[in-house]
C-alpha positions as a printed NumPy array, in Angstrom:
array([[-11.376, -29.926,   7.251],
       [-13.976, -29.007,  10.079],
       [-11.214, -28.407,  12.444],
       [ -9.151, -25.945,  10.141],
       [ -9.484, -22.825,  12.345],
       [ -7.304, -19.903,  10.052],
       [ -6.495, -19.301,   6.41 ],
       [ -2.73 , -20.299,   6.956],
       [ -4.034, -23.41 ,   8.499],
       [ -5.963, -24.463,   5.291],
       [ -2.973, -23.375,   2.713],
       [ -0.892, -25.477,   5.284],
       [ -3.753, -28.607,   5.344],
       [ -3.084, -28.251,   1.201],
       [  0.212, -28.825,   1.248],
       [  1.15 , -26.087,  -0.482],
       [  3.703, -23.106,  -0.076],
       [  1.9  , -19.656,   0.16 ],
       [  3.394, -15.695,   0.481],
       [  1.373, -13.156,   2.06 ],
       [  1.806,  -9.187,   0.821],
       [ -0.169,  -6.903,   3.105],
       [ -1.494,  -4.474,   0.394],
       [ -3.322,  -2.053,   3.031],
       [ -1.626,   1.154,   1.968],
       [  1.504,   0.063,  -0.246],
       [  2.596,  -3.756,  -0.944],
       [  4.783,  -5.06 ,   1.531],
       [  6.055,  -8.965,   1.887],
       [  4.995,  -9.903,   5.023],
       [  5.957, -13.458,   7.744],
       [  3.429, -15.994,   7.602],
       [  3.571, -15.695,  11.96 ],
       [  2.651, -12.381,  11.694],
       [ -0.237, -12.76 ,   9.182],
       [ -1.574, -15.954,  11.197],
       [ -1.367, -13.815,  14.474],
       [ -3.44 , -10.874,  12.662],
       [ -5.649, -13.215,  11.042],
       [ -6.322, -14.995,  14.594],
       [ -6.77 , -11.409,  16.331],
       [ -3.794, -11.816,  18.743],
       [ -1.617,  -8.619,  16.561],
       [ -3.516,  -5.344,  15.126],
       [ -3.383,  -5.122,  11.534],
       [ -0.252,  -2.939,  10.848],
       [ -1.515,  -0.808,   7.897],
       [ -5.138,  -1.007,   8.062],
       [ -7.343,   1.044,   5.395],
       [-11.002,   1.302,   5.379],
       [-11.253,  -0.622,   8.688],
       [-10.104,  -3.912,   6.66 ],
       [ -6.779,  -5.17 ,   6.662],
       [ -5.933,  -6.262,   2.876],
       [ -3.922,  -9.332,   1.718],
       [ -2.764, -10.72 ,  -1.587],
       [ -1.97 , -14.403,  -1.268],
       [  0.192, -16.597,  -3.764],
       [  0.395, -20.281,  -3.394],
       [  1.297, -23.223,  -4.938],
       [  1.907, -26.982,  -4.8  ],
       [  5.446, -27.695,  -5.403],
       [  3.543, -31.624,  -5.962],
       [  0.774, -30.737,  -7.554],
       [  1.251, -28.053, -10.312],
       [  3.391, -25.534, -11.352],
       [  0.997, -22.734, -11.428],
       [  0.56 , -19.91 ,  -8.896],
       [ -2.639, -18.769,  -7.67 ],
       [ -3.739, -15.695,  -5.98 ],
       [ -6.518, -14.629,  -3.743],
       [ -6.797, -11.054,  -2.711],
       [ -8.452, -11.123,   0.403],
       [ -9.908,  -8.064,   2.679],
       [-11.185,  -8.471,   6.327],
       [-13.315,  -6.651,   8.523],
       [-11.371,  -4.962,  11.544],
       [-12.709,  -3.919,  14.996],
       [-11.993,  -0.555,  16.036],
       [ -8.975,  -1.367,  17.699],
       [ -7.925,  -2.921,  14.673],
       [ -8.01 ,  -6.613,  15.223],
       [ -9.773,  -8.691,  12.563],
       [-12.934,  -9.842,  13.079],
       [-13.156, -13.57 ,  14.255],
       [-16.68 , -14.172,  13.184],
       [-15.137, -12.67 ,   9.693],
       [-12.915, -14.389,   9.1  ],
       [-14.3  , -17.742,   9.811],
       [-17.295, -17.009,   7.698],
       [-14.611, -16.328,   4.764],
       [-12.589, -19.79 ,   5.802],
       [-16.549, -21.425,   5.23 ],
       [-16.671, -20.28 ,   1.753],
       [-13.121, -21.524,   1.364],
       [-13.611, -25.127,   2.75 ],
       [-17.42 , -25.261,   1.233],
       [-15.977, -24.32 ,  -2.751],
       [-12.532, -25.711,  -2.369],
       [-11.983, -28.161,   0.341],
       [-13.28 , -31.837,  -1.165],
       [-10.876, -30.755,  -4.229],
       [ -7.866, -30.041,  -2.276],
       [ -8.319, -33.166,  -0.484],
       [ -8.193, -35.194,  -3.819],
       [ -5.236, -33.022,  -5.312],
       [ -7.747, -30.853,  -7.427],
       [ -7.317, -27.393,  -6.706],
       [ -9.422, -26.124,  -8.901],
       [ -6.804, -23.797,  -9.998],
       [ -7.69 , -22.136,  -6.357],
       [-10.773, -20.369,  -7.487],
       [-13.282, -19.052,  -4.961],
       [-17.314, -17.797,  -5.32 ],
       [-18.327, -14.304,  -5.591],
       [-17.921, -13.324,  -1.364],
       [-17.592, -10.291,   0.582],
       [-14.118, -10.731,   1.65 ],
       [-12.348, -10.829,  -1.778],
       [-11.145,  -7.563,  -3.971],
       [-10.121,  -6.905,  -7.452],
       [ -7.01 ,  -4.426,  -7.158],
       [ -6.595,  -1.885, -10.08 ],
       [ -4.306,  -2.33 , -13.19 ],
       [ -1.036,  -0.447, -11.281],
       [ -1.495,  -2.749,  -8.287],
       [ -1.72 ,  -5.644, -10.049],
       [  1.475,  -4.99 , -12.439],
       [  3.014,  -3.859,  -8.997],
       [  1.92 ,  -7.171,  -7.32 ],
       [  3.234,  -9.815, -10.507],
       [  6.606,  -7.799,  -9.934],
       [  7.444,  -8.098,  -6.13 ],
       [  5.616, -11.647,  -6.131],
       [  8.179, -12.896,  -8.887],
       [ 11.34 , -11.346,  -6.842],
       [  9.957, -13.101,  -3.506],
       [  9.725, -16.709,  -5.42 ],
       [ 12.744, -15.303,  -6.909],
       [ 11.599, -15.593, -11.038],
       [ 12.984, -13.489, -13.566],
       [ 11.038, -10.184, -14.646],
       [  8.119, -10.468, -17.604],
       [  8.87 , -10.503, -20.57 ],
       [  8.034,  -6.838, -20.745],
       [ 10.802,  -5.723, -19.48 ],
       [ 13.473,  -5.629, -21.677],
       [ 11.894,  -3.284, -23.825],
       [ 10.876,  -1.257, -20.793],
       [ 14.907,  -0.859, -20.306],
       [ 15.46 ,  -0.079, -23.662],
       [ 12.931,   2.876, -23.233],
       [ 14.636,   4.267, -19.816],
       [ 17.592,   4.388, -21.196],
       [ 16.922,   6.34 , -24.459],
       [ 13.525,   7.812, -23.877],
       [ 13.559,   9.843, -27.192],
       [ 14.394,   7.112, -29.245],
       [ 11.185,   5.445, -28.714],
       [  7.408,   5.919, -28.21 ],
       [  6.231,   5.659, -24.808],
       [  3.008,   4.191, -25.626],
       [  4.483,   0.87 , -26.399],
       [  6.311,   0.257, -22.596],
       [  4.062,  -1.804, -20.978],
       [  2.566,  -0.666, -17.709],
       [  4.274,  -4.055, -16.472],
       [  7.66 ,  -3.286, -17.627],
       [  7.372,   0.18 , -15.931],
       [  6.943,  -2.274, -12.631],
       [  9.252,  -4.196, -13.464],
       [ 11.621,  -1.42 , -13.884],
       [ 10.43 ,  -0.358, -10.467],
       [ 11.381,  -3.352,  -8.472],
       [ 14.495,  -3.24 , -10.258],
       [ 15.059,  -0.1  ,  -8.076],
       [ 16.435,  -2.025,  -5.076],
       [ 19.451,  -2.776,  -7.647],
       [ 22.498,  -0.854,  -8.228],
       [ 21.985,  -0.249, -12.142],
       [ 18.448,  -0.534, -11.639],
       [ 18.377,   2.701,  -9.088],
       [ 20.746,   4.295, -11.806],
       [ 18.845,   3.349, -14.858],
       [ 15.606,   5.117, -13.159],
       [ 17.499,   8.232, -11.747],
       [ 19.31 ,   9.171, -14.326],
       [ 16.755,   9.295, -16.874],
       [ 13.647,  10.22 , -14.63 ],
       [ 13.407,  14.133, -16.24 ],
       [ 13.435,  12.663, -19.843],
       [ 10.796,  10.356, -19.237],
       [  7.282,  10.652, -20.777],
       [  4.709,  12.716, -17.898],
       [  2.507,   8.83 , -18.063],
       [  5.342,   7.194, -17.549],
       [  6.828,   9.016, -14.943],
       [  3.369,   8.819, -13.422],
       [  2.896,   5.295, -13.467],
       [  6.67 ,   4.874, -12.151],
       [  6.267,   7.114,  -9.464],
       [  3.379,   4.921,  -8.193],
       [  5.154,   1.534,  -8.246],
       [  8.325,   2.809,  -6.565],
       [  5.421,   3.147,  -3.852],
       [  6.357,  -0.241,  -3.017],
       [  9.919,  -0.146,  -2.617],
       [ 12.593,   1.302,   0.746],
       [ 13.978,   3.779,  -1.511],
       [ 17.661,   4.891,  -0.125],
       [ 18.626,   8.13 ,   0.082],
       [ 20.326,   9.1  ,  -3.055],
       [ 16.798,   7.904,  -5.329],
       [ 14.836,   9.889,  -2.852],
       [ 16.851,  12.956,  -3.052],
       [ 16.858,  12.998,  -6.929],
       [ 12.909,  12.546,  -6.731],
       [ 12.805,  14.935,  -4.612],
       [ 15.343,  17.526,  -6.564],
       [ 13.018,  16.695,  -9.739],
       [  9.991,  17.884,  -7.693],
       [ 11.447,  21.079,  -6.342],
       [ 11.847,  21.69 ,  -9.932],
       [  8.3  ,  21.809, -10.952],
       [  7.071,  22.427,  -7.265],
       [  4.26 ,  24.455,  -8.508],
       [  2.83 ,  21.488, -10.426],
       [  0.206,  19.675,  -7.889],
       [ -0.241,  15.977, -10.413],
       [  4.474,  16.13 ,  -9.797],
       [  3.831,  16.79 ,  -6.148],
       [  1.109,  13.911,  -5.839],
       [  3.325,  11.537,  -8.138],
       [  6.711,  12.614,  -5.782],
       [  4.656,  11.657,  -2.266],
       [  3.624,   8.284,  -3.481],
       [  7.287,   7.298,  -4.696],
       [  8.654,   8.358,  -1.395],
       [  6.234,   6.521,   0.704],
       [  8.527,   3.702,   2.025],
       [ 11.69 ,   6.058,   1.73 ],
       [ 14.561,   5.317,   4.307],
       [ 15.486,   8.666,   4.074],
       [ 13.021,   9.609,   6.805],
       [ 14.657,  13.526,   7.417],
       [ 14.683,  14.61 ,   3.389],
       [ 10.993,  13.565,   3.284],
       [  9.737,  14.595,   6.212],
       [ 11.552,  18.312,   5.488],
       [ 10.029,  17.953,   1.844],
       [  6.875,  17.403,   3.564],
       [  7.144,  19.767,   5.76 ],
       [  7.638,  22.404,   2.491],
       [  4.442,  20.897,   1.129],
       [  2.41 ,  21.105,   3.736],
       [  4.073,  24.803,   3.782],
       [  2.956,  25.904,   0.597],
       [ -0.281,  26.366,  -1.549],
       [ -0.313,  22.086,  -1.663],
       [ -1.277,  22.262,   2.048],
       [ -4.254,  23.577,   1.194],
       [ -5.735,  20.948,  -1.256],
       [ -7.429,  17.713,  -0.123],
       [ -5.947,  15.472,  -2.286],
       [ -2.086,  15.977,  -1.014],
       [ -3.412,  16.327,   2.715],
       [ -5.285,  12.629,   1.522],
       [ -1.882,  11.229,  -0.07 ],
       [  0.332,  12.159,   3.452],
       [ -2.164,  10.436,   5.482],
       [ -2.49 ,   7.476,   3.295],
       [  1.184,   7.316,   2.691],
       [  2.987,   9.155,   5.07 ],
       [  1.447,   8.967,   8.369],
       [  4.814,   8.349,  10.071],
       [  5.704,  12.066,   9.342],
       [  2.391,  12.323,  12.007],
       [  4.685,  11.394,  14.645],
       [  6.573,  14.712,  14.675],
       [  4.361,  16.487,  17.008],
       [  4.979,  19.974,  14.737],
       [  3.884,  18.37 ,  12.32 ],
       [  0.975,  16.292,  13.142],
       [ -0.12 ,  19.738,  14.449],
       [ -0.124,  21.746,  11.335],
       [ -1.653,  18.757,   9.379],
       [ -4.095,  18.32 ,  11.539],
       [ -5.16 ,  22.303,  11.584],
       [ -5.124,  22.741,   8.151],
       [ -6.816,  19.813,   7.408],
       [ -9.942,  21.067,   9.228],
       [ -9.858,  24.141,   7.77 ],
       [-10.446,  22.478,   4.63 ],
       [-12.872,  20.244,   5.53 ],
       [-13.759,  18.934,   8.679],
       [-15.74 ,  16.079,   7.577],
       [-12.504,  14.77 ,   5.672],
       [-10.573,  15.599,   8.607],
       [-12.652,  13.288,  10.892],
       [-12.64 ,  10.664,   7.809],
       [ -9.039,  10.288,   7.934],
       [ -8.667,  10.698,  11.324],
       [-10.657,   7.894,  11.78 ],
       [ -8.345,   5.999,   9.283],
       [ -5.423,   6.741,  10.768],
       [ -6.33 ,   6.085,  14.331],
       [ -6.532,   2.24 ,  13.275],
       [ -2.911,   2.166,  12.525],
       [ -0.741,   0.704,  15.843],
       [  2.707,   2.555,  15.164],
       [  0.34 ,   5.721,  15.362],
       [ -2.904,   5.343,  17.275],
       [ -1.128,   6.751,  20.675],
       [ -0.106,   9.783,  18.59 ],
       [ -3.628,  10.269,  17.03 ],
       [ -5.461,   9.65 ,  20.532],
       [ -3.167,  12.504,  21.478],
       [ -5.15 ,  14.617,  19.565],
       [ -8.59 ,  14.466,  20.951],
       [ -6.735,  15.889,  24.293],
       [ -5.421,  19.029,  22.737],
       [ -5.991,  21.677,  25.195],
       [ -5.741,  24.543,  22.147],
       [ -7.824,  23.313,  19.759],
       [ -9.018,  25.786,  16.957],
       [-12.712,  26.317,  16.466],
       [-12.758,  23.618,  13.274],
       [-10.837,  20.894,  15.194],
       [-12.877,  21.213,  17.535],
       [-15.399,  20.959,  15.287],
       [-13.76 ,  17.556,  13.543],
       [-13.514,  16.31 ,  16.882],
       [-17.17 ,  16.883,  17.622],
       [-17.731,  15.165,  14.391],
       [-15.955,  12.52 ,  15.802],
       [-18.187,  12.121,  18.756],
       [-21.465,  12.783,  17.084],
       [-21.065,   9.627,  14.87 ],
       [-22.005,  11.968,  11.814],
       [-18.837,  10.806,   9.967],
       [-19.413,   8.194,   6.979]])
């Protein structure tokens, strides 16, 4: 056990089989090569949040049991966005001190760990988000909350809202990437109830939407565009849309309009659609208005989204703006100053 030098190295040394979900920004299923080379420092951590790179886990022992554990792990990143070494062998410590004699004599201890730095508790939605895509990848059938979930969708006013489970709205979710599921969900999504199309809205978070399921979110929205909460709820449903022109043009409208001038949807594009930052129009804009909000925020979530690779170049870019307005140059003072929290 002394010689076990990564997490994927000690799930391997316990002969079990083990998934890893990045859950940085949205969940997304990721290769166990990529998560040992971020985990050894050799790749950046592709959607970094805090400065930590965030993981759920799920493992088992095909041998051993048939349950499925979970660890929900965070780790430190440098400011280039490489994890931590020192980190992350401090976490594998705690690992092989509370759980390695066990695993050695087939006793898993149901995979429990000790109160440490380096683990998380996600919320309620991330957690019915997380059971649903984990069953698809080991390829289980839905909970058993979501036939009645269906039943709702498809005739919202013949029954009460309050009795779909928040894990059969996931369910429903991940049933997106289906045919009838997609249909089930769009044609129905006006008639739902506001808490359910809320907590929808944030599951389909997780999912490459196509184009038709983003446009009709996106129709829905223009509907009620002077409603900030539909706005906010539209965003986070399109975040992992492959219909990269619609949103970005529906962002563009946003950032447009009154919503561009409210920290909480200038918060949601940066934690959700930071690709859209590409687009040097409007990366610009963002970035303006942003500042003119608030400049400490601005620097904040600059700072955030400089740690993502597919963007950093773009973000650098920034700092060497030659017409900079008085409050980004302000932000980027900030920057500088190390005032920023």
């Amino acid at each position: 056990m002394n010689q076990i030098s990564s997490i994927s190295e000690f799930l391997l040394h316990a002969q079990t089989e083990y998934h890893v979900f990045d859950m940085g920004r949205t969940i997304r299923s990721i290769e166990s090569q990529t998560f040992l080379n971020i985990e050894n420092a050799s790749e950046a951590a592709p959607y970094p949040r805090q400065q930590h790179a965030w993981f759920g886990i799920i493992f088992f022992s095909r041998q051993l049991s048939r349950e499925h554990y979970i660890w929900f792990v965070k780790l430190p990143l440098d400011e280039k966005g490489l994890v931590i070494s020192a980190t992350r062998n401090h976490f594998l410590q705690i690992i092989t001190d509370a759980l390695g004699a066990q695993l050695e004599h087939n006793k898993a201890a149901q995979g429990r760990l000790p109160e440490n730095p380096y683990t998380f508790v996600p919320n309620q939605q991330q957690l019915a988000d997380f059971n649903s895509i984990s069953r698809n990848v080991l390829q289980l059938p839905p909970s058993e909350y979501y036939s009645p979930a269906v039943l709702y969708f498809a005739q919202p006013q013949a029954h009460d809202w309050q009795n779909v489970a928040l894990q059969g709205i996931a369910d429903i979710a991940a049933s997106v990437r289906r045919r009838e599921g997609a249909q089930l969900i769009t044609e129905n999504i006006t008639r739902l109830a506001p808490q359910v199309q809320q907590a929808l809205m944030s599951s389909l978070e997780n999912y490459a939407l196509d184009k038709d399921t983003s446009q009709c979110l996106i129709d829905h929205a223009q509907q009620r565009f002077n409603e900030p909460q539909q706005i906010q709820w539209t965003l986070r449903a399109l975040s992992q849309s492959v219909a990269n022109t619609v949103v970005s043009t529906f962002i563009q409208r946003v950032l447009d309009s009154q919503h561009g001038k409210t920290p909480e949807i200038m918060l949601l594009i940066a934690a959700r659609h930071w690709r859209c930052l590409q687009n040097e129009q409007i990366l610009r804009q963002y970035i303006i208005q942003l500042a003119d909000i608030d400049i400490e925020l601005c620097a904040d979530l600059y700072s955030d989204l400089v740690q993502i690779p597919s963007i950093r170049p773009t973000m650098l870019s920034v700092i060497r703006w030659q017409d900079k307005t008085p409050a980004v140059t302000q932000m980027v003072g900030h920057l500088f100053s190390g005032q920023q929290k």
